[in-house]
C-alpha positions as CSV (number, residue, x, y, z in Angstrom):
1,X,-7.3,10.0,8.8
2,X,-8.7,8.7,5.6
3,X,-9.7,5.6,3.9
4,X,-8.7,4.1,-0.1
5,X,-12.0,5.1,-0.7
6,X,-14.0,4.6,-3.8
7,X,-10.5,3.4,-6.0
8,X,-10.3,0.1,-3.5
9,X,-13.9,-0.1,-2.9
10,X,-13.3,1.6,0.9
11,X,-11.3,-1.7,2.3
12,X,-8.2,0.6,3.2
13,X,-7.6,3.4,5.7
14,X,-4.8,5.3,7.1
15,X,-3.9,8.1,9.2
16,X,-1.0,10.5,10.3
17,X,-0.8,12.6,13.2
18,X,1.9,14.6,13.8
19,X,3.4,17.8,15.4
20,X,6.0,20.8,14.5
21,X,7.8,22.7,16.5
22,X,9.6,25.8,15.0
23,X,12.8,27.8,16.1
24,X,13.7,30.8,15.0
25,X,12.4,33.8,12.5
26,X,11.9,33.8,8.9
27,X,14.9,33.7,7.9
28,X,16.9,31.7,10.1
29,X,14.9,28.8,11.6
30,X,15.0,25.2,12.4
31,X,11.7,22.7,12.9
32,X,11.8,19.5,14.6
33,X,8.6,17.0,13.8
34,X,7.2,14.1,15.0
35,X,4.2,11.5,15.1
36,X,2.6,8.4,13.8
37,X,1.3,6.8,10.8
38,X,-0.9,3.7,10.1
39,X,-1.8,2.3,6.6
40,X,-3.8,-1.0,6.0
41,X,-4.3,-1.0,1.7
42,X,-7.1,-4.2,2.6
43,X,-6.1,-5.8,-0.7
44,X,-6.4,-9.4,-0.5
45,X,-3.6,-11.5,0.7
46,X,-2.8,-15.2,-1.2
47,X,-0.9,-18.1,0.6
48,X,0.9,-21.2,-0.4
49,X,0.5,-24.1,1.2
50,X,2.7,-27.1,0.7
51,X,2.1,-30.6,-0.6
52,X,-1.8,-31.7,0.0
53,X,-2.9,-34.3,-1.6
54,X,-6.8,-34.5,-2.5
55,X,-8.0,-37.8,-3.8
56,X,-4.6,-39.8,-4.2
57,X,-3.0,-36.5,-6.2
58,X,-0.2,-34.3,-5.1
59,X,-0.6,-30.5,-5.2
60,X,2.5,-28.9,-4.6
61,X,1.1,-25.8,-4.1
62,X,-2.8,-24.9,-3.1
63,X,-3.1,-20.9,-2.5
64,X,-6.1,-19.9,0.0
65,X,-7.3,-16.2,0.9
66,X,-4.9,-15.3,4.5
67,X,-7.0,-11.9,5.3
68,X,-6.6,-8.6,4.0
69,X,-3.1,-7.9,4.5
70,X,-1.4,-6.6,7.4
71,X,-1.6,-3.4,9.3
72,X,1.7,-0.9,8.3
73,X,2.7,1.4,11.1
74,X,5.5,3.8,12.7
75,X,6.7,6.6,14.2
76,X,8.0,9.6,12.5
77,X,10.7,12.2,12.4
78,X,11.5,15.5,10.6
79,X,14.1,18.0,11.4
80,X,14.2,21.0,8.6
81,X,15.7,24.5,8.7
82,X,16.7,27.7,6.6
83,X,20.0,29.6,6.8
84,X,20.5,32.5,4.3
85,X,24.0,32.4,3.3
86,X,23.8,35.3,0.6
87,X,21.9,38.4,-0.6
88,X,19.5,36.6,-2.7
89,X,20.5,33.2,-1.8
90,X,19.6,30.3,1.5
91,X,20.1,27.2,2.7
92,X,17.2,25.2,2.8
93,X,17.2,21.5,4.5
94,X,14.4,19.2,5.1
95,X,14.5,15.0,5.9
96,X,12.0,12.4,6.4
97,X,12.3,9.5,8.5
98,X,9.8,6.7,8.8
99,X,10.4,3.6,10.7
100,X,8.0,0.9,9.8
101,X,6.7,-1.9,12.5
C-alpha cells in the first residue's frame, strides 16, 4: 500500500496484495500467484457539457471539474517456472496478467 506521495501532492494511493506458491526445487520449479491491485492517481478529471447558453450566447462546449478520477482495480495472476534443459543452460518463464474493473 502506498500513496503518489510528494510528486502528486499525496491525492493518489494504491496497493497490491498478493500471494506465491512454489513447486518444486531450485532447479526445476513452477510458481503460481495471485491477488489484487487498486490505483486511484487523484488527478483531476475535466467534462464537457453540451450546448448551454448563458445570456442569449451558445457555448458548445463548457468543461467543469467531475472529481478526481476514478478508482482502477483487479485481480491478478502469475504462473512462472524454471526447467534446465542443458549443462549451463535453463528454461526460464514468467507472465503477468492483470484484469482491470
Amino acid at each position: 500500500m502506498g500513496t503518489s506521495g510528494y510528486l502528486n501532492s499525496f491525492r493518489g494511493f494504491g496497493g497490491l496484495h498478493f500471494a506465491n506458491v512454489t513447486f518444486g526445487d531450485r532447479m526445476q520449479n513452477v510458481t503460481f500467484a495471485a491477488g489484487y491491485a487498486y490505483m486511484k492517481t487523484g488527478n483531476r478529471q475535466f467534462t464537457y457539457t453540451e450546448g448551454i447558453y448563458y445570456r442569449e450566447y451558445l457555448f458548445n462546449t463548457v468543461p467543469y471539474e467531475s472529481g478526481a478520477g476514478p478508482l482502477v482495480r483487479g485481480p491478478i495472476f502469475s504462473v512462472a517456472g524454471i526447467a534446465k534443459v542443458g549443462t549451463k543452460a535453463s528454461f526460464v518463464f514468467d507472465s503477468n496478467t492483470v484484469l482491470t474493473i
